[in-house]
N, CA, C and O atoms as a Tinker XYZ file with bonds, in Angstrom:
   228  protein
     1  N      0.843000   -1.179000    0.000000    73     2
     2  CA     0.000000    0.000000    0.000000    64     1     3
     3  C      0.885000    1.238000    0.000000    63     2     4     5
     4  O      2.070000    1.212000    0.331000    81     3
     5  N      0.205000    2.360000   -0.408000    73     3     6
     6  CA     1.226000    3.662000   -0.372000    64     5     7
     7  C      0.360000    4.816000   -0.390000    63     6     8     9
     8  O     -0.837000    4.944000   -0.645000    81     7
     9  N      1.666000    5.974000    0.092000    73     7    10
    10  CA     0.785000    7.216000    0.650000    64     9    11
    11  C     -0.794000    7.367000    0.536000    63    10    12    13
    12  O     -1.646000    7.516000    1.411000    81    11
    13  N     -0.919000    7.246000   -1.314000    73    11    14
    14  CA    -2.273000    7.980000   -2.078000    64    13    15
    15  C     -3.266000    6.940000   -1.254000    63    14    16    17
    16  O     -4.288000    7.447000   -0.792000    81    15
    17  N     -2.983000    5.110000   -0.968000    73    15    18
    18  CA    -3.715000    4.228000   -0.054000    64    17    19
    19  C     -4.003000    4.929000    1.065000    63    18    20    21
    20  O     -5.190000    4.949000    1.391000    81    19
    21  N     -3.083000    5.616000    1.858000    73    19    22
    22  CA    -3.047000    5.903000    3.353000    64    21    23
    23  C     -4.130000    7.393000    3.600000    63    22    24    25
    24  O     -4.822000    7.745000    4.555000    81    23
    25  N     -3.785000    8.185000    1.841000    73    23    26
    26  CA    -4.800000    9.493000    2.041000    64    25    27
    27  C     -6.075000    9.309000    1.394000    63    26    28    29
    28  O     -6.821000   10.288000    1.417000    81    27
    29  N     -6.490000    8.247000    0.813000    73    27    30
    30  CA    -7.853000    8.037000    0.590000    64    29    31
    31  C     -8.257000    7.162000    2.166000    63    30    32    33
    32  O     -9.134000    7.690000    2.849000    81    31
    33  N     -7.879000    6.404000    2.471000    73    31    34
    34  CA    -8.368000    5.912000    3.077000    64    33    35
    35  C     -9.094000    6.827000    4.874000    63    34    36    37
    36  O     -9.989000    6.595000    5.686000    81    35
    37  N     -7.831000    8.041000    4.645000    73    35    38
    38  CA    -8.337000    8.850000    5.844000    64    37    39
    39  C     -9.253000    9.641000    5.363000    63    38    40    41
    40  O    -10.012000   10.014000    6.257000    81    39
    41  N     -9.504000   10.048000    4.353000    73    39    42
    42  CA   -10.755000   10.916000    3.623000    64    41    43
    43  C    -11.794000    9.991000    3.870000    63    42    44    45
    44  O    -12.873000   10.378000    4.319000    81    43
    45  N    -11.537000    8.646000    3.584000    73    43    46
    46  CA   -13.144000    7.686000    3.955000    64    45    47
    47  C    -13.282000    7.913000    5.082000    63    46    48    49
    48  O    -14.448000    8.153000    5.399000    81    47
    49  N    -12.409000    7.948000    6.025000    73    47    50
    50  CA   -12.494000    8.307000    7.405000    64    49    51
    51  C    -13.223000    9.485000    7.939000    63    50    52    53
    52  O    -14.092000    9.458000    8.809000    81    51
    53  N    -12.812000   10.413000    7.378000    73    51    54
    54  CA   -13.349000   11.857000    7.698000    64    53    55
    55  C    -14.653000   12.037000    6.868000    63    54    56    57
    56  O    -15.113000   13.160000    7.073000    81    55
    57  N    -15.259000   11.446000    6.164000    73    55    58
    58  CA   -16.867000   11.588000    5.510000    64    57    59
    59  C    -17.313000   10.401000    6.217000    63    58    60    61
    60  O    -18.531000   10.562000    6.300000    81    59
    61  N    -16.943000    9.036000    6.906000    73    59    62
    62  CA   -17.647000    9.064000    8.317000    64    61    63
    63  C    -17.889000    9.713000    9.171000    63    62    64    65
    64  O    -18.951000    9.534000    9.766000    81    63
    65  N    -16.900000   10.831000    9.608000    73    63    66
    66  CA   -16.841000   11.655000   10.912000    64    65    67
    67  C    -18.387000   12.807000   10.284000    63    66    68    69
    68  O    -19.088000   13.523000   10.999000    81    67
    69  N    -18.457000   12.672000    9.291000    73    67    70
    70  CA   -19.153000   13.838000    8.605000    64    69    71
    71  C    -20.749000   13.439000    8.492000    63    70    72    73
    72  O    -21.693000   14.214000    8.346000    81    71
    73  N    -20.780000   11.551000    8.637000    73    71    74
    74  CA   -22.038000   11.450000    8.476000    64    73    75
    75  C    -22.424000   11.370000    9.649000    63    74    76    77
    76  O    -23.600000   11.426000   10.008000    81    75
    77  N    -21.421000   11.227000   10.383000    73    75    78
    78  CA   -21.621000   10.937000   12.039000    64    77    79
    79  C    -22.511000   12.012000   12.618000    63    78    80    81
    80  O    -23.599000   11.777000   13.143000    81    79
    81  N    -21.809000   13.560000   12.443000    73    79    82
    82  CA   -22.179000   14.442000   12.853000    64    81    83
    83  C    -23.396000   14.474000   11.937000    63    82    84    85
    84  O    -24.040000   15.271000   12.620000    81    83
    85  N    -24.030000   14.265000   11.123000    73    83    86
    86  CA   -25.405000   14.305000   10.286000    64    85    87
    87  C    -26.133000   13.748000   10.640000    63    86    88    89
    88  O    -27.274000   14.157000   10.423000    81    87
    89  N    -25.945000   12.326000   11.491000    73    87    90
    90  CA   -26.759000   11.331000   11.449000    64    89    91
    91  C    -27.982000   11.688000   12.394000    63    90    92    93
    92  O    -27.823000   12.604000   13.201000    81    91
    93  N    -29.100000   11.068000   12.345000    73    91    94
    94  CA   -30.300000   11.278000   13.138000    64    93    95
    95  C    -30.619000   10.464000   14.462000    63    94    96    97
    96  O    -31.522000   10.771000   15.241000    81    95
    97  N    -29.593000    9.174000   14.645000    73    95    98
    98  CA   -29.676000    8.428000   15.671000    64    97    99
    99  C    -28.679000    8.210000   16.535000    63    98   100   101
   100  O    -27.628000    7.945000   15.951000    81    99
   101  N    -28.599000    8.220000   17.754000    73    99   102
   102  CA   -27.461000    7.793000   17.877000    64   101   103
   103  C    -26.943000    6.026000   17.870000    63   102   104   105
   104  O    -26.089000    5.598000   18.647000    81   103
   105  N    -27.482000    5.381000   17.089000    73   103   106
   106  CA   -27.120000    4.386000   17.149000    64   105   107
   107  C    -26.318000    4.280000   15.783000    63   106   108   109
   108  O    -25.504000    3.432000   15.418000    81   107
   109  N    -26.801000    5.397000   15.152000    73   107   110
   110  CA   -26.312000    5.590000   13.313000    64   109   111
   111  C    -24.999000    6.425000   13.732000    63   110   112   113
   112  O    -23.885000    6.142000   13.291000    81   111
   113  N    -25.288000    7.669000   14.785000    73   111   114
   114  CA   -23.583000    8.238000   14.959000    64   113   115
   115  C    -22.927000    7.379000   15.219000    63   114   116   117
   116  O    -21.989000    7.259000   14.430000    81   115
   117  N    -22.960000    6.586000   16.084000    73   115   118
   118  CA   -21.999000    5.219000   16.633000    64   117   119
   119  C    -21.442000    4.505000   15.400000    63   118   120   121
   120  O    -20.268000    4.475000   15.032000    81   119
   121  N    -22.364000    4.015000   14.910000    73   119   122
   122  CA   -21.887000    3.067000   13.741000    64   121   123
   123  C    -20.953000    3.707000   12.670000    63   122   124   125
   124  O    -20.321000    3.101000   11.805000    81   123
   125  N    -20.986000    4.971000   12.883000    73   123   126
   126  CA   -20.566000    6.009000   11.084000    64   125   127
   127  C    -19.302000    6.252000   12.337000    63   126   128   129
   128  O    -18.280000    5.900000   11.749000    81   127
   129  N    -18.938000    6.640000   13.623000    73   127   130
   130  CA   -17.731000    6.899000   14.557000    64   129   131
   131  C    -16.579000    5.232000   14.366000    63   130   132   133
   132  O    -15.367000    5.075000   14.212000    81   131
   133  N    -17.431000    4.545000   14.449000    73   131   134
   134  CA   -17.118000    2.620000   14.325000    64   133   135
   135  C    -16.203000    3.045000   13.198000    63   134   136   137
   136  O    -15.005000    3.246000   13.397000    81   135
   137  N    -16.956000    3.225000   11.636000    73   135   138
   138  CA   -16.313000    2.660000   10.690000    64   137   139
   139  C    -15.717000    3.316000   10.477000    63   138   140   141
   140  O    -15.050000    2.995000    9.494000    81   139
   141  N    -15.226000    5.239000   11.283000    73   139   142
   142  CA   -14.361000    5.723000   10.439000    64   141   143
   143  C    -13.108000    5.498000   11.186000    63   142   144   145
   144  O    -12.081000    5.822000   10.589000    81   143
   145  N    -12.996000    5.048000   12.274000    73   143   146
   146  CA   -12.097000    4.073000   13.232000    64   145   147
   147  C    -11.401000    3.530000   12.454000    63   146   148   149
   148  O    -10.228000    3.689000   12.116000    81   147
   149  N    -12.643000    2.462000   11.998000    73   147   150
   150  CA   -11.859000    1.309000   11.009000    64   149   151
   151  C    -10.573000    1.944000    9.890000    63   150   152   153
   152  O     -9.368000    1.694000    9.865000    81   151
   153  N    -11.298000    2.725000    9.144000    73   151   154
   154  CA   -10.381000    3.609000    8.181000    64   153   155
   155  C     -9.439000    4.333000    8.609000    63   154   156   157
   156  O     -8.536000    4.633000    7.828000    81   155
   157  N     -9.417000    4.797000    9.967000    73   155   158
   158  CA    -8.300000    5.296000   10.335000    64   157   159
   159  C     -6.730000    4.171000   10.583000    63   158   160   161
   160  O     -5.535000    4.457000   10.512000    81   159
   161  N     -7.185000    3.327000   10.777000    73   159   162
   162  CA    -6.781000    2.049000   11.132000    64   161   163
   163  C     -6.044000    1.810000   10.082000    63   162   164   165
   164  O     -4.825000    1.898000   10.234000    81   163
   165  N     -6.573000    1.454000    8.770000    73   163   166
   166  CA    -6.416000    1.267000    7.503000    64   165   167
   167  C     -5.458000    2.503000    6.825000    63   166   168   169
   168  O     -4.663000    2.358000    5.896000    81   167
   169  N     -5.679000    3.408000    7.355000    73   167   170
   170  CA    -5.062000    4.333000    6.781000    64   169   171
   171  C     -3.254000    4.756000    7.693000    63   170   172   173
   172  O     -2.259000    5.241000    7.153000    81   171
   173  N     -3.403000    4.404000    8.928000    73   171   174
   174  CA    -2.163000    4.187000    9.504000    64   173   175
   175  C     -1.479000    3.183000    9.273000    63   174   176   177
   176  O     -0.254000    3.254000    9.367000    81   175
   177  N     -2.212000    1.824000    8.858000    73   175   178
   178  CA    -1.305000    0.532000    8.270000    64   177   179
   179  C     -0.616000    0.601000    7.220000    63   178   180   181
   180  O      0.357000   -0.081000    6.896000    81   179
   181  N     -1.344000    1.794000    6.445000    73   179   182
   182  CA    -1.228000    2.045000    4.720000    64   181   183
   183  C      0.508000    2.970000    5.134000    63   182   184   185
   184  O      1.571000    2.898000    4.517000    81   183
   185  N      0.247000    3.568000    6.078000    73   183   186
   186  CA     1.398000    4.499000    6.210000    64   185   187
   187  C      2.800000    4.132000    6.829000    63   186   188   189
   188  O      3.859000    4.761000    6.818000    81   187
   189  N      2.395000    2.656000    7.485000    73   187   190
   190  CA     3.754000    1.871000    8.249000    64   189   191
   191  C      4.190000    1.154000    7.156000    63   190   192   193
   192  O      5.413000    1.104000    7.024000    81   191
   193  N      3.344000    0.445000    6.135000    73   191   194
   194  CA     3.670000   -0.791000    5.366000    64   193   195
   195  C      4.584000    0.183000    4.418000    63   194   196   197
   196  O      5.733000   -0.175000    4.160000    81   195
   197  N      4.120000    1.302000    3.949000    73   195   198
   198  CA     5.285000    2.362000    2.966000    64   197   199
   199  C      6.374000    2.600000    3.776000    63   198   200   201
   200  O      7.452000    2.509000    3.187000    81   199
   201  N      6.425000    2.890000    5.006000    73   199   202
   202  CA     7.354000    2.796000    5.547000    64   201   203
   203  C      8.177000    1.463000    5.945000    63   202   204   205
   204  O      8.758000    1.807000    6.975000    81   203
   205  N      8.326000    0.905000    5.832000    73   203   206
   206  CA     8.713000   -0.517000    5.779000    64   205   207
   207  C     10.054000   -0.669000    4.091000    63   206   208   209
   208  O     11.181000   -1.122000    3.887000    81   207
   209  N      8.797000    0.141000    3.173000    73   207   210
   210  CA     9.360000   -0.266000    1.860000    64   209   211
   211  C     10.573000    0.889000    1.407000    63   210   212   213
   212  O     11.412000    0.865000    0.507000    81   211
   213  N     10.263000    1.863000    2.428000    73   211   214
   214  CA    10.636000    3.348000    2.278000    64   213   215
   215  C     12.461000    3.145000    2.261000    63   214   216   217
   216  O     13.317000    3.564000    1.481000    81   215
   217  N     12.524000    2.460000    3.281000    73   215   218
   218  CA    14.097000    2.162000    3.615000    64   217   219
   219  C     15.063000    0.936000    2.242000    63   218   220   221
   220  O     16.237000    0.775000    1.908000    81   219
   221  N     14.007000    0.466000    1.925000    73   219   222
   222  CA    14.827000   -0.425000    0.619000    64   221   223
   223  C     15.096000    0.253000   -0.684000    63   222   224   225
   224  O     15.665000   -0.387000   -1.569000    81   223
   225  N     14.751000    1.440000   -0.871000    73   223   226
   226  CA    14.788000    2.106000   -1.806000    64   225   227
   227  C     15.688000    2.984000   -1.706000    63   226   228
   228  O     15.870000    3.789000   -2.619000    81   227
């Protein structure tokens, strides 16, 4: 994975945070806070695994 992986994936992140704050339930903020977790997640793995590759180059 690499950077452009690591900065889409925090943009999915942050239009969770966005539906979060939109949402009408809080069981729907929870869930849209959940998945942009997830993507944050995804998006810091995206940024170690380049770093990993960063040093062989």
């Amino acid at each position: 994975m690499s950077h452009p992986d690591a900065d889409r994936f925090k943009s999915n992140a942050d239009e969770c945070r966005q539906m979060a704050h939109a949402a009408e339930t809080e069981d729907a903020r929870e869930a849209w806070l959940r998945l942009a977790a997830e993507w944050d997640k995804l998006a810091e793995h995206a940024r170690n695994r380049r770093g990993i590759f960063d040093r062989y180059e």
